[in-house]
N, C-alpha and C positions, 0 to 999 in steps of 0.2 A: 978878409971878407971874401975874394976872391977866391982863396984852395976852401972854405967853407961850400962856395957853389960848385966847385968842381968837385970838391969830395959827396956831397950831394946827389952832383948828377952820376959820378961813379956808381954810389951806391941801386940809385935806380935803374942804372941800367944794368947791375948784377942779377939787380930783383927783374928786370923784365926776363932777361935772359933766363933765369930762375923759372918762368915760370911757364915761360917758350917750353924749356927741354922738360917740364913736370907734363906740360901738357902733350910734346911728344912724345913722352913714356905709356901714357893714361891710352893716347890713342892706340901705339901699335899692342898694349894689352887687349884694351878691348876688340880688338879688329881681331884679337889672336882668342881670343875665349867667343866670340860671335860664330866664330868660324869651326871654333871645337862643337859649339851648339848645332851648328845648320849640321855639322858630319851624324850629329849624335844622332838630329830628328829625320835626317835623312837614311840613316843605316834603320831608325824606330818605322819610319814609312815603308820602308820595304817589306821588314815584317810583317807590318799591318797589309800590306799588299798581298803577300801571299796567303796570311792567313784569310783573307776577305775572298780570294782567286779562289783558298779551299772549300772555303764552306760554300761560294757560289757552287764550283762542283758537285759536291754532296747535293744540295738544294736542287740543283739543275737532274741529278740521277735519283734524288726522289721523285721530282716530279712525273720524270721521264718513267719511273716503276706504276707512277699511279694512272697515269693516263696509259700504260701497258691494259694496266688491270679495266681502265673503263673501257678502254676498247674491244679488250678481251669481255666480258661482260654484256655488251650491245653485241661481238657478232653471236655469241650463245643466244642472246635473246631474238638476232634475227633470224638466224639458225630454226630454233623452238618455232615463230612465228610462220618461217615458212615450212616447217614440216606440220605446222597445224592446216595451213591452207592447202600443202598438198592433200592431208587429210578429209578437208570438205571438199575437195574435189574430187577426191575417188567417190563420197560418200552422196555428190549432186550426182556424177555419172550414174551411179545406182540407182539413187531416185529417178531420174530422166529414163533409166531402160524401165524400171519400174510404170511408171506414170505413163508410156507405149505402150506400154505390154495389155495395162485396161484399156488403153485409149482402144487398142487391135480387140480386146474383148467386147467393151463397150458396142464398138460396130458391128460387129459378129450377133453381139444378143438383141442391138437395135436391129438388124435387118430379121434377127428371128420373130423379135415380136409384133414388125410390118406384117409378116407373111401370116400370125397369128391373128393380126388384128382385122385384116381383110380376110380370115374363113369366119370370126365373128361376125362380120358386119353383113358376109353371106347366110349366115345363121338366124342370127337377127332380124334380116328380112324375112327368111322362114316361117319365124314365130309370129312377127308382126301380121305378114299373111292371113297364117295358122289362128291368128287370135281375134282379125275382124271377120274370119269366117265365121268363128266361136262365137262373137258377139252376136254378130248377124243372125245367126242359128237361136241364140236365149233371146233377143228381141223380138224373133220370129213367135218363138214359146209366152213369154212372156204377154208380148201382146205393151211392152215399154218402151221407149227408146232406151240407151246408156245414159243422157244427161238427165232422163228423168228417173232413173232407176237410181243414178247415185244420188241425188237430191234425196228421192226417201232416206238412203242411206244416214245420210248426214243427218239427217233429221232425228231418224230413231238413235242412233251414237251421240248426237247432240242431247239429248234428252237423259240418255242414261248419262252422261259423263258430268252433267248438271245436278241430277240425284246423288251419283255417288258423290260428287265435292259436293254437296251442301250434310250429308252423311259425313263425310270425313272433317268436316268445318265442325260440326255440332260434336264428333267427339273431342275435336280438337281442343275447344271451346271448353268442351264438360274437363280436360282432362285439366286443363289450364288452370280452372277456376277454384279444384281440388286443391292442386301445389301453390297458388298465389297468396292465397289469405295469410300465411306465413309472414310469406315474404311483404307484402302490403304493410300490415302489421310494423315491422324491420323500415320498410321505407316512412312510413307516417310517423314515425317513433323518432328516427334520423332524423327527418326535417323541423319534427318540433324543436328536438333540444339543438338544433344550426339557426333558428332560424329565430330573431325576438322583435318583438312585436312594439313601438313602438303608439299604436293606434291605440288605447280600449274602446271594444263596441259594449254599449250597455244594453240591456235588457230591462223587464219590467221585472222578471225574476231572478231571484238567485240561489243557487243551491250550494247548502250546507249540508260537506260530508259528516257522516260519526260512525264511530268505531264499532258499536253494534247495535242490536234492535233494542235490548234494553232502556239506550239514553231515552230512547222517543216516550215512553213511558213515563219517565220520570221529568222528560218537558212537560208533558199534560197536565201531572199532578192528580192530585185526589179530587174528582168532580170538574177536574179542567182548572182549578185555580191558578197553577202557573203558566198555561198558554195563553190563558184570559188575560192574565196581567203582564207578561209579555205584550201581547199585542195593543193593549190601551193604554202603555206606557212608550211604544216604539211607532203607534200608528202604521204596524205592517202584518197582513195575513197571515200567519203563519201554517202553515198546508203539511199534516203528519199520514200520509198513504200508505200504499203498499211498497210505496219503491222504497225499493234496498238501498240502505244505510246513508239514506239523504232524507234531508228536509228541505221542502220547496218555502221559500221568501216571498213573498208578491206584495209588491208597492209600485205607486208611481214614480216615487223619489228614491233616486239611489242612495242620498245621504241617508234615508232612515232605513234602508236595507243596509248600507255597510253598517250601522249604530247596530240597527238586530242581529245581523252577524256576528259584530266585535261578542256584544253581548252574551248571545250564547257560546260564541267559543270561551268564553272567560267563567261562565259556569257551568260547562262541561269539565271545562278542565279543575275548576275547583270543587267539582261534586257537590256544594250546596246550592240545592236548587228551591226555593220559595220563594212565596212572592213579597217579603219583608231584601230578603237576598238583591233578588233582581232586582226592586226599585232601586234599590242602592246601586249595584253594579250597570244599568242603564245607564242612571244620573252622572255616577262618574263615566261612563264611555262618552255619552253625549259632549262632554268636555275635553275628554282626549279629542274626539274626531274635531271639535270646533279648533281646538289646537294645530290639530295636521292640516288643517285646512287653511290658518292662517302662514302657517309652516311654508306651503306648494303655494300659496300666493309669493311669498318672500322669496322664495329660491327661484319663480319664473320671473318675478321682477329685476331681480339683481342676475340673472345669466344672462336676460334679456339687455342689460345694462341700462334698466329705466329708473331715474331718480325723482324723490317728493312723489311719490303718488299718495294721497289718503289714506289710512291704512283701510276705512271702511269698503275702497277700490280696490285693494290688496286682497282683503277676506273676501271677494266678491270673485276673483278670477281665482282664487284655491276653490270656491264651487265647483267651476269649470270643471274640475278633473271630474268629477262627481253625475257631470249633463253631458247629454249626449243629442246630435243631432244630423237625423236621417242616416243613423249608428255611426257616426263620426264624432269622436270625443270631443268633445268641446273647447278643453285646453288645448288638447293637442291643435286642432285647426287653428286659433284665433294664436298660435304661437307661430304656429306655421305661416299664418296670414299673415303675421307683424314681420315675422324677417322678410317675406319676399315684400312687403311694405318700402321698408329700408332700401333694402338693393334699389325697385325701382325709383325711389324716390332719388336715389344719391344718381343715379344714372343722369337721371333726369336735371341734376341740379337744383334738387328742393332739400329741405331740412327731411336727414333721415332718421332721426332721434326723434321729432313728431308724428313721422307717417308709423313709425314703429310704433308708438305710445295709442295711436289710433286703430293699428289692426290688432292688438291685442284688446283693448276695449270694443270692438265693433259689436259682439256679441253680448255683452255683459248685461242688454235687456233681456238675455233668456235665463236667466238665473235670479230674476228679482221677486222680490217675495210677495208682491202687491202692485195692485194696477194692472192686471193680467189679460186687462180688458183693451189697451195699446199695443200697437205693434211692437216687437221686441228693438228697431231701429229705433222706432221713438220713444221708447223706455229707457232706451242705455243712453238716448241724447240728454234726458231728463236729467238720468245719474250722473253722468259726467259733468253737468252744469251745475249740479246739487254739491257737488263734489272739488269744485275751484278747477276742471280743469279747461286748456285752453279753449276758446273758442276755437280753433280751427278742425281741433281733435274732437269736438261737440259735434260740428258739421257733419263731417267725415263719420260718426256714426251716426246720427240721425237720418244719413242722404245716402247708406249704403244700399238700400232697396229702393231708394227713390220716393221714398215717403215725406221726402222734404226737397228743396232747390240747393244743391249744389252751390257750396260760394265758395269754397279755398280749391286749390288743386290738390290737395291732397286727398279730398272725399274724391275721385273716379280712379284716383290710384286704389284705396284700400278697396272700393267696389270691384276692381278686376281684379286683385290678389285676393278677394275672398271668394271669386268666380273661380280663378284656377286652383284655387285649394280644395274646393267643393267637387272638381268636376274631374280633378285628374285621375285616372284609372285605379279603381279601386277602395277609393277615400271614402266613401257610400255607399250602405244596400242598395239594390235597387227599388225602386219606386212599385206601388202595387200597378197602377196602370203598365207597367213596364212587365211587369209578370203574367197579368192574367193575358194580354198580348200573346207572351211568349207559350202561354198553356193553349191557348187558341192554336198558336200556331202549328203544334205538337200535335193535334190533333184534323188540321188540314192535311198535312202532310200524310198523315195515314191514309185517311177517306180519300185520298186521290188514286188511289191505286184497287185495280178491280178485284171483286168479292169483297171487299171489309163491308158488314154492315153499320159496325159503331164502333167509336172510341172513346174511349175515357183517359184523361193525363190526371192520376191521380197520384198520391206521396209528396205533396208541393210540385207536381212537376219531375218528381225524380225517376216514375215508372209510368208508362206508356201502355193499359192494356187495348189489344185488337180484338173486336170480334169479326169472324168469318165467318161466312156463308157455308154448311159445310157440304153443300150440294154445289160449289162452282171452286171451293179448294182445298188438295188435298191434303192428308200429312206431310209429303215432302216438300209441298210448296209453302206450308204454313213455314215450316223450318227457312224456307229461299226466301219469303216476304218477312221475317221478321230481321235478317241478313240485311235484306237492301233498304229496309226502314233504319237499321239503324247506320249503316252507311250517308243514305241520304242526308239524317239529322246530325250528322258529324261536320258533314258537308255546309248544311244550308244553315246552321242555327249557332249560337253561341248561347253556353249555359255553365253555370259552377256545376262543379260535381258530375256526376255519369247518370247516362237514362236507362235505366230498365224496359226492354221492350218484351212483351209478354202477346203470344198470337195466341186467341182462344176458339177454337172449330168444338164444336160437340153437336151430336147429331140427338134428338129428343124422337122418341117412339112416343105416341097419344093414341091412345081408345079409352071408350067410354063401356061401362058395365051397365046395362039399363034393364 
């Protein structure tokens, strides 16, 4: 048991020693290849050393080439720079003996024209002298003073130089009026086709073009039979004259002037003209128009955006397009009337779908076929009660004139939006008291000024004749007063269209043969 543990521990301590001198082997290799490593990278570093030492030089003697070159580079350019400023300074010194050189002229001609200016101013006096001796001497003559002598002057040069401009105004004038019509013609023409009309003014008549004198002929028929029954079938004049290639219309109702229009256009152009033809072609037009008319009720209801109205109220505002009043179309206004209705009312905070539905009926007693003997407020308040609509909207037309008491707020709205529809520039002819005023006044204007003996505003107003005295004026003053007449009335008047002003002098020689 005992040489079992010695042999034992013999063994491990072969193995320790085993593994002592393994691992003093392992170290002194490593320590000897460590060492061959540090020689290898040490000998690899220097290389690298030189070769890094090379190329800095190279780097460093480029550089060093390039900033030769920039240096070299700035002193040429400062070089250039100062031979350009030596250059403006020879080229200032030049200027500067230059700019002496006048200055020493300059004084030289300044002091000549001193010495020139005082033998004037001795001269001068001379003349001055020389010239109130002169005066002196023609006032002596003359038996005038100088301030009185040139007064005449001025007087008689005032007078021609008035003749000859109101001469040269009058040819002017003549020569203008030559070349214009042309051109007027070109501008009235332009502005028609720029410009659309959104108003119809109606009249009592209407004029039907036709293509020659022939048709009228064969409207009258054999003994008149077919204008006869045109007209007892249309209830409208029918007027065949001498004017070229129209036929005048005359009714009080435009409905049966457009029907007599449709009509004859319709048998013009179908060439059968009798009175079996026309009743037939009447009868049916009468129906198309009733048509159209219910038509422009429908389409102003529904753009208007007004719903449930009657249709009898419906056919009632398609008239409208048809009436006219104080030549302001009637649809057009009462259309007009109902939106500014709306606005104020939404302004306001009332219903604007009622005040609208009100100023489009406001009117609607001028269109009514019976009871003509009521005011047209209290006829449309009639119809719209006849007709289911609100009371408020009944009000509001019966109380737009004040023909009745006011009880919603919406009757003083549609009364003042059919005041500014009526009154805004242009929406109306003017009124006759408003014209024969203006023809009055046309003819004060004249008679205010001396020598007219009379005046006459005759053409509606459009031409002005004067008569003149013609013992207090002459022909060239007739030409200067009809100049400042029409000036004046440019001035003081407002009127459509242009006035004609016409001066009449004529001098009458009388003896009697007894």
């Amino acid at each position: 048991m005992e040489n079992i543990i010695i042999y034992t521990m013999l063994v491990l301590a072969g193995v320790g020693m085993g593994v002592a001198l393994t691992y003093y082997l392992l170290r002194n290799a490593l320590l000897k290849k460590s060492n061959d490593i540090l020689e290898e990278a040490k000998e690899k570093a220097e290389v690298v050393k030189k070769e890094k030492i090379l190329q800095a030089k190279e780097k460093f003697l480029q550089l060093k080439s390039e900033h030769q070159k920039l240096v070299d580079e700035k002193n040429r350019n400062i070089q250039k720079s100062e031979n350009r400023i030596r250059q403006k300074e020879v080229t200032l010194n030049q200027k500067l003996q230059e700019t002496q050189r006048k200055n020493n002229e300059l004084v030289a001609l300044r002091a000549n024209l001193n010495a020139q200016l005082e033998i004037l101013n001795k001269k001068q006096a001379e003349l001055d002298k020389i010239h109130a001796g002169q005066v002196k001497q023609l006032e002596n003559i003359s038996k005038l003073s100088a301030n009185e002598a040139r007064e005449q002057l001025i007087e008689s040069l005032k007078g021609e130089a008035k003749m000859e401009a109101m001469m040269m105004i009058r040819e002017i004038t003549e020569e203008a009026r030559l070349t214009a019509d042309r051109a007027a013609k070109k501008i009235v023409i332009e502005t028609i086709q720029r410009t659309a009309s959104e108003h119809a003014i109606e009249n009592t008549v209407t004029v039907f073009n036709i293509d020659s004198e022939d048709i009228k002929g064969r409207i009258i028929g054999r003994e008149g039979r077919n204008i006869r029954a045109l007209e007892s079938l249309t209830g409208i004049e029918i007027i065949i004259d001498d004017t070229p290639d129209a036929i005048l219309l005359s009714g009080f109702d435009p409905i049966r002037r457009e029907i007599a229009r449709l009509s004859l256009q319709k048998l013009v152009t179908d060439g059968r003209i009798h009175p079996a033809r026309i009743e037939e072609v009447v009868t049916k037009t009468k129906k198309e128009v009733e048509q159209e008319i219910l038509e422009i009720g429908k389409r102003t209801v529904i753009d208007l955006g007004i719903h449930n109205m009657h249709h009898e109220l419906i056919r009632l505002v398609g008239r409208m397009r048809y009436r006219s009043s104080y030549g302001q179309n009637l649809l057009s206004h009462s259309i007009e009337v109902a939106k500014l209705s709306a606005t104020m009312a939404a302004e306001l905070g009332l219903n604007p779908k009622m005040a609208k539905r009100a100023g489009l009926l406001h009117d609607i007693g001028k269109i009514a076929e019976n009871e003509a003997e009521l005011p047209h407020a209290l006829l449309g308040q009639k119809l719209a009660e006849k007709y289911k609509e609100h009371p408020d909207v009944c009000n509001a037309v019966g109380a737009h004139h004040d023909e009745m008491e006011m009880e919603t707020l919406i009757a003083p709205i549609v009364q003042v939006c059919d005041a500014i529809s009526g009154s805004r520039p242009g929406a109306r002819r003017e009124v006759v008291e408003a014209y024969i005023q203006r023809l009055k006044k046309l003819e004060e204007i004249a008679l205010g000024y001396p020598g007219v003996v009379k005046t006459y505003a005759i053409q509606a107003g459009r031409e002005l004749r004067v008569i003149v005295g013609a013992d207090k004026v002459t022909d060239a003053q007739a030409d200067s007063l009809s100049y400042d007449l029409s000036k004046k009335i440019q001035e003081e008047m407002t009127y459509p269209g242009q006035i004609k002003i016409t001066v009449i002098r004529e001098t009458r020689a009388i003896n009697y043969a007894k």
